[in-house]
N, C-alpha and C positions, 0 to 999 in steps of 0.2 A: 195157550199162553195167557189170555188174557182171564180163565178162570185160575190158574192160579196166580195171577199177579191179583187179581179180587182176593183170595183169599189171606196172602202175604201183607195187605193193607189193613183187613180185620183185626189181622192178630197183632200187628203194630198198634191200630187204637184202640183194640184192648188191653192192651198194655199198658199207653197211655193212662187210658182210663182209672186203669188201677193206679196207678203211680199218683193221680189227682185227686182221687177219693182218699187215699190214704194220709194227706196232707194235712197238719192241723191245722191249715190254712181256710179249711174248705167250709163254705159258707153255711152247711147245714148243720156243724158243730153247736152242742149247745154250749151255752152262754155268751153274754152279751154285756158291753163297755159301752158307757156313754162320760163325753169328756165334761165336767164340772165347771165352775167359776175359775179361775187361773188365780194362783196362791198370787196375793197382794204385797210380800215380800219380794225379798234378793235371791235368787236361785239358788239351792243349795245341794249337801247330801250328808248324809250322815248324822239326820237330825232327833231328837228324841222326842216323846209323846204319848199320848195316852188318851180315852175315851170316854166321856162322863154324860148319862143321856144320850142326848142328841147331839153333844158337842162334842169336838176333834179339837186337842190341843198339843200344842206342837213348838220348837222351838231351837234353841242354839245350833250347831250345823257349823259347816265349811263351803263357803262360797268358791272356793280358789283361789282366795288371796287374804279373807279374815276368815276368822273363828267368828260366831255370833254371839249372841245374849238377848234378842229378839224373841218376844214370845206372842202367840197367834192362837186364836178361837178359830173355830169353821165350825158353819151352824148346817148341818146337816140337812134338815127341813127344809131352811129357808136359801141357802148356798149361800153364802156370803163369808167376809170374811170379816174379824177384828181384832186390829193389834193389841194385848193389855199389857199389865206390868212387864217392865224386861226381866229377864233370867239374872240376879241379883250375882249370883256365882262368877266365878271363871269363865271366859268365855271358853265355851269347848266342842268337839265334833265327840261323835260315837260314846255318845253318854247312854243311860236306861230311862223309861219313863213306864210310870205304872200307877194305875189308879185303885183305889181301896175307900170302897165306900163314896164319898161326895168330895174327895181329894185328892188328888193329881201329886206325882211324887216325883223324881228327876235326880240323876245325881251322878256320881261318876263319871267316866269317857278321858277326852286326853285334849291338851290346851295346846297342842302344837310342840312341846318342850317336852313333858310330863305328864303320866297317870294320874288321875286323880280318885278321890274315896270320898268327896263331900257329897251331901245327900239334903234335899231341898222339899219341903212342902208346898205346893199351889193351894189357896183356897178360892174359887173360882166366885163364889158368891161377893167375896171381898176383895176379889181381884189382888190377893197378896202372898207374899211367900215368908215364909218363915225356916231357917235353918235347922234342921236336927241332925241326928245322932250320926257319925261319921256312919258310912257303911264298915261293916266289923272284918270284910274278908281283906279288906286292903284297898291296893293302888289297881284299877284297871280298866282297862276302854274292850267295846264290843264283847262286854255282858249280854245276857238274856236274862231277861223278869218277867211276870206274871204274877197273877193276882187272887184273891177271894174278894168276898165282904170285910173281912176281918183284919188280912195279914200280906204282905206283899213277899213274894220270894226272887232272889237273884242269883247270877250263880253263872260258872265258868268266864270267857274272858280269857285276856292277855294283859300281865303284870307289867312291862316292861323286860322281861325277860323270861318268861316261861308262861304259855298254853294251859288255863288253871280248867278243872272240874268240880270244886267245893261250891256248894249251894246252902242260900242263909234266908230263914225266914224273919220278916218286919212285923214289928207289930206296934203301930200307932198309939195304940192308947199308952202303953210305958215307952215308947219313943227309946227300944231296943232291938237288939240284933241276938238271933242265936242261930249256930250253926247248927244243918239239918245233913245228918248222916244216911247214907244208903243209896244214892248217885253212883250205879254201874259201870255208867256209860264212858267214853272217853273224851279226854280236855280235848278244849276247841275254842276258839274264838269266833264271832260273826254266823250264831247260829241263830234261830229264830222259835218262835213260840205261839200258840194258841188256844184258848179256853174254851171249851165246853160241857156247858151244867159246873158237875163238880169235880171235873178234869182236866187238867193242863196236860198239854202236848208239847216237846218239844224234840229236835232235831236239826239238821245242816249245820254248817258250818265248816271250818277247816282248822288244821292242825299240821307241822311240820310239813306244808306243800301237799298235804292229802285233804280232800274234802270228805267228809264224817259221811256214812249208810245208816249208823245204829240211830233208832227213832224210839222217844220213849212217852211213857203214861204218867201222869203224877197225881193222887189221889189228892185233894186239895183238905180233908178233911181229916186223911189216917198220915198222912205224909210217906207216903211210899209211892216208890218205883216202881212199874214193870216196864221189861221190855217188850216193844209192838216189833211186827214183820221190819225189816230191815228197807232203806227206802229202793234197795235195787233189788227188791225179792224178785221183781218179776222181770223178762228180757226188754217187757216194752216200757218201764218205767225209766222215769227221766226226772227224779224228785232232787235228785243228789244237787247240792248246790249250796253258797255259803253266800252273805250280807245279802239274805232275802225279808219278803214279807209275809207276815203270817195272821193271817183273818181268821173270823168266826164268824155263819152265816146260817140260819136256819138250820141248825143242828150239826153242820158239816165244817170241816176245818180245811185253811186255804193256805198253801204256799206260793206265793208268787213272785217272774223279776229274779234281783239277783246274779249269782256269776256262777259261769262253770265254764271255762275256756273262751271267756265272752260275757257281756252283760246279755242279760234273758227278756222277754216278755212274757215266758209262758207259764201257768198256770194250775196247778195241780188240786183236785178235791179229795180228800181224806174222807172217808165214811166211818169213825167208828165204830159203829156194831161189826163192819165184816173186818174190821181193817185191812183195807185196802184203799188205792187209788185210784183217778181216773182224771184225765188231762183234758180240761175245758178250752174253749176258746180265748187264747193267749192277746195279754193287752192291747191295745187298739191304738198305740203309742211308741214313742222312741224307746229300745231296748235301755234296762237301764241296770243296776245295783244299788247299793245304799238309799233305797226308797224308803219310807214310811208310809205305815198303814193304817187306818185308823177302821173300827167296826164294832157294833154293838149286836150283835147278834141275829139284827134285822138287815143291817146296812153293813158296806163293804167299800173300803178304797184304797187308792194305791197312789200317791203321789211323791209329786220330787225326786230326788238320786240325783244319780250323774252317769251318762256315756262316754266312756271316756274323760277328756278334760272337760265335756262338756255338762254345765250344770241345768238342774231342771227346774220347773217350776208350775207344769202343770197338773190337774188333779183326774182320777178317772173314775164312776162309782163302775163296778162291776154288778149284774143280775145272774147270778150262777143258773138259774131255772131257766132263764129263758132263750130261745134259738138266737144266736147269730144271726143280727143285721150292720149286713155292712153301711145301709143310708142312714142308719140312724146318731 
């Protein structure tokens, strides 16, 4: 009796065993969160921004009781933060923000009442903003944009009444819009995006109560689509997900956070050359959505949202390379 009562206890904790290793909780996970300077603002979510250098710029949002107009520096290097010029516009939540060259761009989202299609300049060296050319696709909040040296592109959204997929390329120097043909994929609002070299990536989001699979490629140079593996190619992939964030990091591209039956903290790396995924060690913070991210190819963060009614206002930088420490 008592050998097999020993044996009935092994196989219990090896059972155990499995069930604990297999946890993306588990400390030998790579990648690692360390929490940053605590944003110097009013908590928010929904906020728009963009990444110039070493600096994180960020701005208007939803507290849970205003719209903002609020605009903020985060100096990467040195962590700190500074408030400059406010957001001259409407005050609004779920606008776009995209940088092009040495200038910071902002525009769109929705003022509590109404969509909006105005579209904004930052010049950071002058700390000032100047108004340009209406966006051309319309009225809409929870766009996706991204960027070149040259041209800035935007694109899907929600109108006030319909789930859009048209995508429109900027181009600063004439301070015009043109629509850009060949977008497969299907409308969505609250999808997310990331650059690498001379590719844009983008995918999530939802549509009619379904959240979006199809993941796509965008040549930044010829202007064309393909489509990449779908995000639920694989049984163990967990990428599906909509008002997420989406980095760039030492060659590899990051979805993080977010909703999918729940606000998220986990974490997803994108590899390019094979396309595929692989799920790193998930934020070191309150689950959240409508975060903002800010990343220049070296560095990586994920701040703000909201859980629930609750709004956020801390910062986290992520090391995708390096092991999971939880004392750190």
């Amino acid at each position: 009796m008592k050998k097999m009562y020993y044996v009935k206890v092994c196989v219990i904790l090896a059972a155990l065993t499995l069930v604990v290793g297999c946890s993306s909780d588990d400390s030998t996970d790579r990648g690692n969160w360390q929490e940053r300077s605590i944003f110097d603002g009013v908590p928010r979510s929904n906020v728009a921004g963009f990444t110039i250098g070493t600096k994180g710029y960020m701005g208007t949002g939803y507290d849970g009781d205003d719209y903002r107009t609020d605009f903020w520096e985060y100096d990467m290097e040195l962590d700190f933060w500074v408030q400059k010029a406010d957001f001259p516009g409407t005050p609004r939540s779920a606008a776009i923000g995209l940088a092009i060259g040495s200038k910071g761009y902002l525009g769109t989202g929705y003022d509590g009442d109404f969509e909006l299609s105005d579209f904004w300049e930052y010049d950071p060296n002058g700390n000032m903003w100047v108004q340009k050319a209406d966006f051309a696709g319309g009225l809409r909040r929870e766009a996706v944009s991204f960027a070149s040296e040259q041209y800035g592109w935007v694109g899907t959204g929600y109108d006030g009444d319909n789930d859009l997929k048209d995508f429109w390329r900027y181009d600063p120097a004439s301070d015009s819009w043109t629509e850009v043909i060949g977008f497969g994929g299907d409308k969505r609002r609250g999808a997310t995006s990331f650059v690498i070299g001379n590719k844009a990536y983008m995918g999530t989001g939802e549509s009619n109560g379904t959240y979006k699979v199809d993941f796509w490629e965008f040549d930044l140079n010829t202007e064309t689509w393909t489509r990449k593996l779908d995000l639920d190619e694989e049984d163990d992939y967990n990428v599906t997900r909509a008002n997420a964030v989406g980095l760039s990091i030492g060659g590899y591209g990051y979805v993080a956070t977010g909703n999918i039956s729940g606000p998220q903290t986990s974490i997803w790396e994108y590899n390019p050359t094979s396309d595929t995924w692989e799920e790193i060690s998930g934020l070191e913070g309150a689950t959240r959505e409508d975060a903002i991210g800010f990343s220049n190819g070296n560095k990586g963060y994920v701040l703000l949202g909201r859980t629930g009614n609750l709004y956020l206002d801390d910062i986290h930088e992520v090391f995708p390379f390096e092991d999971y420490d939880e004392d750190d």
